[in-house]
C-alpha positions in Angstrom: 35.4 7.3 -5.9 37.3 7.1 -2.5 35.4 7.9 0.5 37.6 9.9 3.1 39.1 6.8 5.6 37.2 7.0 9.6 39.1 4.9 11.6 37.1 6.0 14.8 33.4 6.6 15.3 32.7 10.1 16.8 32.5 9.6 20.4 30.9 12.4 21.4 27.7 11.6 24.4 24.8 10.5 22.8 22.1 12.5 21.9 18.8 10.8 21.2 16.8 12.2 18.3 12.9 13.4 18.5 10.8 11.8 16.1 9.4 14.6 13.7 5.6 13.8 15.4 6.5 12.7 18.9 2.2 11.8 20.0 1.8 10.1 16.3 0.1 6.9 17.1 0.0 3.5 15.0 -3.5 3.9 14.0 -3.3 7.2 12.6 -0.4 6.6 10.6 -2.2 3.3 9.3 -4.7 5.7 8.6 -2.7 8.0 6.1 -1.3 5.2 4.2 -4.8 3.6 3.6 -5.8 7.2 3.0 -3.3 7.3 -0.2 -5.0 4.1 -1.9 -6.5 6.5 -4.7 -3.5 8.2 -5.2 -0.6 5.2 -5.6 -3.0 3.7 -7.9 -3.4 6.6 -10.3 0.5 6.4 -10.4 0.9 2.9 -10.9 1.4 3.0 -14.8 3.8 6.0 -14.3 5.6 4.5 -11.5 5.7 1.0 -13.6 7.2 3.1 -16.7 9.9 5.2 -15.0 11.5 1.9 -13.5 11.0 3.5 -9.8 9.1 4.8 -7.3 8.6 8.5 -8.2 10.3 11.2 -6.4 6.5 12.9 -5.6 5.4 9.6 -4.3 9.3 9.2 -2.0 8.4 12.1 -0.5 4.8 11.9 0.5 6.1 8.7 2.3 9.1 10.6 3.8 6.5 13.4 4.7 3.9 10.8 6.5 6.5 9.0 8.4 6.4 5.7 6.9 10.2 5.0 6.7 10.6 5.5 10.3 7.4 3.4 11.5 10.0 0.3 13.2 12.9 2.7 13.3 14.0 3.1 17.0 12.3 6.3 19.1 15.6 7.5 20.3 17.1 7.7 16.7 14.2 9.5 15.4 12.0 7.1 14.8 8.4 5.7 16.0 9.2 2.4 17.3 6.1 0.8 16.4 5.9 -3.5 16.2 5.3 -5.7 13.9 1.6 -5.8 13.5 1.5 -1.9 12.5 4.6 -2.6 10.0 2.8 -4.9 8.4 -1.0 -2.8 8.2 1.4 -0.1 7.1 2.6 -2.1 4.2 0.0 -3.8 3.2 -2.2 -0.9 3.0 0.7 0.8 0.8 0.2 -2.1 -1.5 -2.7 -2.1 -2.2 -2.0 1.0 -3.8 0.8 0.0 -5.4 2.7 -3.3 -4.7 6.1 -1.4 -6.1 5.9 1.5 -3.8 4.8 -0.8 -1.1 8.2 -2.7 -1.4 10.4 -0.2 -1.5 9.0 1.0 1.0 9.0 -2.1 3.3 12.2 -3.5 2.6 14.1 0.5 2.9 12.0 1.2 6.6 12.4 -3.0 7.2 16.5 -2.4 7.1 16.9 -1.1 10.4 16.4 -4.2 12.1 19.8 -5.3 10.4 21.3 -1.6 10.7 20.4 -2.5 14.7 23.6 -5.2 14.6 26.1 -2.7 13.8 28.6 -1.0 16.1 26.6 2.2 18.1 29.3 4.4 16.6 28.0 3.1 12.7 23.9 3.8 14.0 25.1 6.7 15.0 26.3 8.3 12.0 23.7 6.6 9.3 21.0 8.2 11.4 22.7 11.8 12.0 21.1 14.1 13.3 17.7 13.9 11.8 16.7 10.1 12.2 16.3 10.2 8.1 17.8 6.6 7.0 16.9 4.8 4.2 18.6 1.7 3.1 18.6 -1.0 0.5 20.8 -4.1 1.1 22.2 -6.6 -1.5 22.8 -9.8 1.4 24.8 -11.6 -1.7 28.6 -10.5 -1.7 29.1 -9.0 -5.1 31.8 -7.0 -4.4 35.4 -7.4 -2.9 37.0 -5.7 0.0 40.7 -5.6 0.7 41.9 -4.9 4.4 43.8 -2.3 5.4 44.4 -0.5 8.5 41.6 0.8 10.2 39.0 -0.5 7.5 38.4 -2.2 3.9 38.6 -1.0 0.4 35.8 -2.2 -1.4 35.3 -2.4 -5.3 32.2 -4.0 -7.0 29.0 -4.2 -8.4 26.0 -5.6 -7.0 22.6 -6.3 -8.5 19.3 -6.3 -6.9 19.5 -3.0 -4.9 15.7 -1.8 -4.8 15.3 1.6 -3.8 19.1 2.5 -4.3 17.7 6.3 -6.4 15.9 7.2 -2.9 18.6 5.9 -0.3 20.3 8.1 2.2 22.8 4.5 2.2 23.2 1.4 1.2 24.0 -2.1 3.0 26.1 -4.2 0.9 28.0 -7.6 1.7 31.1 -8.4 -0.1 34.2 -11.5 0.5 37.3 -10.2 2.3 40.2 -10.8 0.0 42.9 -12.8 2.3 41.1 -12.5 5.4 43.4 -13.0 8.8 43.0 -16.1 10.5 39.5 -15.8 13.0 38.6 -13.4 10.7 34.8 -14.2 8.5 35.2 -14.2 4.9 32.4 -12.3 4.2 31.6 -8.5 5.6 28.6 -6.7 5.3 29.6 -2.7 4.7 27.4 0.4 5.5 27.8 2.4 3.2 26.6 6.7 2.3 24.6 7.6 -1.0 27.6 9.2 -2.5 29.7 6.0 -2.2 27.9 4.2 -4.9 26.7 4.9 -8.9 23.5 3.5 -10.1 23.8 1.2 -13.6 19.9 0.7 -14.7 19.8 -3.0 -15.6 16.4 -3.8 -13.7 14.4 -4.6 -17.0 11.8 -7.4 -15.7 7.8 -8.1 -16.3 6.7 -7.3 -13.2 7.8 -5.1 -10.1 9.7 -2.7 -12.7 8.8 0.2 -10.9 10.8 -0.6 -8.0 14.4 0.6 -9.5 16.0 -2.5 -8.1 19.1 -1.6 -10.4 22.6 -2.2 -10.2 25.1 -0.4 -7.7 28.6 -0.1 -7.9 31.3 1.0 -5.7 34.5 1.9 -7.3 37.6 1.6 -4.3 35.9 3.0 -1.8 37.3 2.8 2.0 34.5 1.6 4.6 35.7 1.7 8.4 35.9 -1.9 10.3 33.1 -0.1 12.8 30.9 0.7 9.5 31.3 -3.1 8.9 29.6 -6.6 10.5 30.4 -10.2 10.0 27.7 -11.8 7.7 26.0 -13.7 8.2 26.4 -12.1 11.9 27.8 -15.1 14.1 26.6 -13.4 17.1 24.2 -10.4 16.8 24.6 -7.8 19.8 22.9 -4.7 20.3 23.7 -1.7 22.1 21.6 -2.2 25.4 21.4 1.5 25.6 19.4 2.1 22.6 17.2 -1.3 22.2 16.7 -1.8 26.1 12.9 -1.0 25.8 12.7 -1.9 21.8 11.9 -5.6 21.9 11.4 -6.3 18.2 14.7 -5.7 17.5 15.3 -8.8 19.8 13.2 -11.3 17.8 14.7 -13.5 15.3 16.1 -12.4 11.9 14.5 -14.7 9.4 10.8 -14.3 9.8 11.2 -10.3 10.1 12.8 -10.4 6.7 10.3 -12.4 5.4 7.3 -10.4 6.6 8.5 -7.8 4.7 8.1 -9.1 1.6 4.9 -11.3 2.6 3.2 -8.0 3.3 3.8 -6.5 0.1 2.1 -9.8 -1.6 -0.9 -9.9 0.3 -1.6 -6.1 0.2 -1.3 -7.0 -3.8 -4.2 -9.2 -3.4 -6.2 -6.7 -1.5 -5.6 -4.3 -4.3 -6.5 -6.8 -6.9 -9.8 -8.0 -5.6 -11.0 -4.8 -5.3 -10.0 -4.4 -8.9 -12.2 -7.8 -9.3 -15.1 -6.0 -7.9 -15.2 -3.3 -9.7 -15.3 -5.0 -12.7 -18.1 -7.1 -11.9 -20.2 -3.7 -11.2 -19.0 -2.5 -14.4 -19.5 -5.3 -16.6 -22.0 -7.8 -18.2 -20.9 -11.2 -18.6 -20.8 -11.6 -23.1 -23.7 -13.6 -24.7 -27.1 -12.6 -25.0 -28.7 -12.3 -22.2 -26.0 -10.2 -21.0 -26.5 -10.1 -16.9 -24.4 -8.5 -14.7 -21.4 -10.4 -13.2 -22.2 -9.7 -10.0 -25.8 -11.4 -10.5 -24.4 -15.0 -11.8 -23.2 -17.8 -9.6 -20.2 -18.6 -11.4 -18.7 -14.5 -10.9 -20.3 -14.6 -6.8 -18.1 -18.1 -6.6 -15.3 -16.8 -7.8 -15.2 -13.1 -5.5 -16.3 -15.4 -2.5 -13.5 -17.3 -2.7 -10.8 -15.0 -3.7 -12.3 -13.1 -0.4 -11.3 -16.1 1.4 -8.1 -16.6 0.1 -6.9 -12.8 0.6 -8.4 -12.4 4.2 -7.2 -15.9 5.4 -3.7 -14.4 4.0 -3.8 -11.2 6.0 -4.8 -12.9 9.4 -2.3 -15.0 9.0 0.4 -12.4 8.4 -0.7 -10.6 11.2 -1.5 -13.2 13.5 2.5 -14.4 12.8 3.5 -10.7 13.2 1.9 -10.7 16.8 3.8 -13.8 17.4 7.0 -12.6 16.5 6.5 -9.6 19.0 5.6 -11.9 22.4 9.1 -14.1 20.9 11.1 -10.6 20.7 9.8 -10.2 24.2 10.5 -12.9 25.4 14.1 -12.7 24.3 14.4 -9.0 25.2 13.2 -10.0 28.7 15.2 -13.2 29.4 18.6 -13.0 26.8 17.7 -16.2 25.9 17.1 -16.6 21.7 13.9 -18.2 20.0 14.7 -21.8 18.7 15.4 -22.6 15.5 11.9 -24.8 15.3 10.1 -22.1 16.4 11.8 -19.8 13.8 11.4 -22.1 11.2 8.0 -22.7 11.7 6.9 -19.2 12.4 8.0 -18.7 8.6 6.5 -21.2 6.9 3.0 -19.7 8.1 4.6 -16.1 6.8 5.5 -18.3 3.3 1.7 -20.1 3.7 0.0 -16.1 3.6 2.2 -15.7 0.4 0.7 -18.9 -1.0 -2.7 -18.0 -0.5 -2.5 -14.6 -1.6 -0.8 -15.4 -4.9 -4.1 -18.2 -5.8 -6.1 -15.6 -5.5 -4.6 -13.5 -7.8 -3.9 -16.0 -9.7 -8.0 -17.0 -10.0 -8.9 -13.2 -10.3 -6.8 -12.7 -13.3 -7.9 -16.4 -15.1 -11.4 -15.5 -14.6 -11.6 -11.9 -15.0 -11.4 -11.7 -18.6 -8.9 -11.1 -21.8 -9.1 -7.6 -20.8 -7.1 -8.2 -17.6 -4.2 -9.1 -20.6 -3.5 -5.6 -21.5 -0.3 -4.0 -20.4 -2.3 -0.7 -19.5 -4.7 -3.2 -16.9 -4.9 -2.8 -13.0 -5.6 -5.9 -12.4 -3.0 -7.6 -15.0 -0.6 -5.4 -12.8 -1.3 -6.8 -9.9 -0.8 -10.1 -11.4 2.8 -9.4 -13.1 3.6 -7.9 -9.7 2.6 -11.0 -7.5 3.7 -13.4 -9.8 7.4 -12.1 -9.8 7.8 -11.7 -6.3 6.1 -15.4 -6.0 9.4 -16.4 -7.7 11.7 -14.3 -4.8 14.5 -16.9 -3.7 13.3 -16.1 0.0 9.8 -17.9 -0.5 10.3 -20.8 -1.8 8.3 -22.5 0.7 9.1 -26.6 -0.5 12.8 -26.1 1.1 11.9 -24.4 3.8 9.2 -26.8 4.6 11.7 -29.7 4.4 14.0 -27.9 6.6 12.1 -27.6 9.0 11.6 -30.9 9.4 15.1 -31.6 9.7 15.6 -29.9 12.7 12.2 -30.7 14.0 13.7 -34.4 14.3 16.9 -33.6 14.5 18.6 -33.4 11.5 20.9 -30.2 10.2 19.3 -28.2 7.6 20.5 -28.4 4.1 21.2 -25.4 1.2 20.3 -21.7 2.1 16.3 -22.2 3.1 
């Protein structure tokens, strides 16, 4: 599969791109994903069997806008911040936490896509603004130079929503790089360059499809291709001028998007807990209601806690982030790393709490919440595998931040 070889961008002036619902405003497309509760749940056991989101349930999102809720105005998108990125998300998942990350991770992508060369932006968004993403950040794959670009071979693991891209970001080590030159390359990369291998066979979070890609000698141009990590992240001042969050700091935007799938899992889970203390008498004989007894009103009260403590802080970081993309956008100069640092580990410390909610609702709920067909034993597969993600493992990025708060390098990958 050899993708034609593009030396050269088009060059042609640009042309900015209307979003399909120019006056839509955050709050109303908020509004459609919390509308759509009812209707992801009803399709969580369908979505968990096929191994993806379904195609019905793609294109209601595509339909509403959601993929395009950060995405830049003048490539088609809405240009919204981080506060309505995360509501969006987290009201998705509390539908359904596997359409929800999908979903944020695929619309979250265009804050790396933003580092690329113009020309690249230019022709992953074409002429509609329709770009959807996954990325596999590990390099899997191998890219030989040649004149004008690479030709990359491999096969990398990992890639949620790779059925429903329109492209795919994937890293991969330059064999014999020139001297100067980074080792590792991250590659954009169309639909049709890649075949889908289904490996992702897991306990929880099936239904996101994060299968295997590969690309079989397929030619990428050096201007569809970044240095990655990035050493020095530019964008195109005619584009982002008047998009600040594209000017805030990588690591806690990556993280949000993943954080807000979690806690709008523990939304969707305690209302699951309610409902099953409406529905249900505690067993023995006297056979009250659950939500008359102290023990059952303990247990909502402070799963309540948990969750809502959760989501303020997510948001209350997400707001944060914007005034520090601000801030950068207005002055050029970049957040520090402590503030980066520590600006995560409250993102990480929303993921804590929501997971010990979850983690209460399903050890007091009941054996029913055991069976494979439950809602809120879902939830709880779902949570509890993302809990394990290698990006929020909280104890390492907690000690690394306190290497550089006193001075001291960081250590490993956190």
């Amino acid at each position: 599969m050899t993708a034609p070889s593009r030396a050269q961008p088009r060059t042609a002036p640009f042309e900015p791109i209307a979003p399909p619902e120019p006056g839509l405003s955050p709050g109303a497309l908020v509004q459609r994903a919390e509308e759509l509760t009812g209707f992801l749940r009803e399709r969580q056991a369908e979505t968990e069997a096929s191994g993806n989101v379904l195609a019905e349930t793609n294109q209601v999102m595509i339909d509403a806008g959601f993929y395009r809720v950060v995405q830049p105005r003048l490539f088609g998108g809405y240009g919204f911040d981080q506060p309505t990125f995360v509501r969006l998300v987290t009201a998705v998942a509390r539908g359904c936490p596997e359409t929800a990350w999908v979903l944020s991770i695929v619309s979250g992508h265009v804050h790396q896509l933003a580092t690329y060369p113009l020309g690249a932006q230019r022709e992953a968004y074409g002429t509609s603004g329709d770009f959807r993403a996954p990325e596999v950040a590990a390099p899997q794959g191998v890219g030989v130079a040649e004149p004008g670009g690479f030709r990359v071979s491999g096969a990398w693991d990992y890639a949620s929503g790779c059925a429903h891209a329109t492209h795919i970001l994937l890293a991969f080590t330059v064999t014999d790089p020139p001297a100067g030159e980074p080792p590792v390359r991250m590659g954009l990369f169309d639909r049709a360059d890649y075949e889908i291998v289904r490996n992702w066979d897991v306990i929880g979070m099936q239904g996101t499809g994060s299968d295997r890609v590969v690309l079989d000698d397929v030619v990428v141009p050096s201007y569809r291709t970044k240095p990655y990590p990035p050493t020095e992240a530019t964008l195109p001042a005619e584009v982002y001028r008047d998009s600040p969050l594209f000017h805030g700091p990588a690591r806690p935007f990556i993280i949000t998007e993943s954080a807000a799938v979690i806690v709008g899992a523990a939304q969707g889970a305690l209302d699951v807990y309610e409902e099953t203390f409406r529905a249900r008498k505690a067993p023995g004989p006297m056979g009250a209601a659950r939500a008359d007894l102290a023990e059952y009103q303990f247990n909502f009260g402070r799963c309540r806690a948990l969750t809502d403590t959760a989501r303020a802080a997510l948001l209350q970081t997400a707001q944060d982030y914007m005034e520090m993309a601000e801030r950068t956008s207005a002055t050029g100069e970049p957040c520090s790393d402590d503030d980066v640092r520590r600006l995560t580990m409250v993102i990480l410390q929303s993921i804590h709490l929501a997971h010990e909610a979850v983690d209460i609702m399903f050890r007091t709920a009941g054996s029913s919440a055991s069976r494979t067909d439950s809602l809120l034993g879902r939830y709880w597969r779902n949570v509890g595998v993302l809990r394990g993600h290698l990006a929020h493992q909280s104890d390492s990025a907690a000690i690394n931040y306190g290497r550089v708060h006193f001075g001291r390098p960081p250590v490993g990958i956190a």
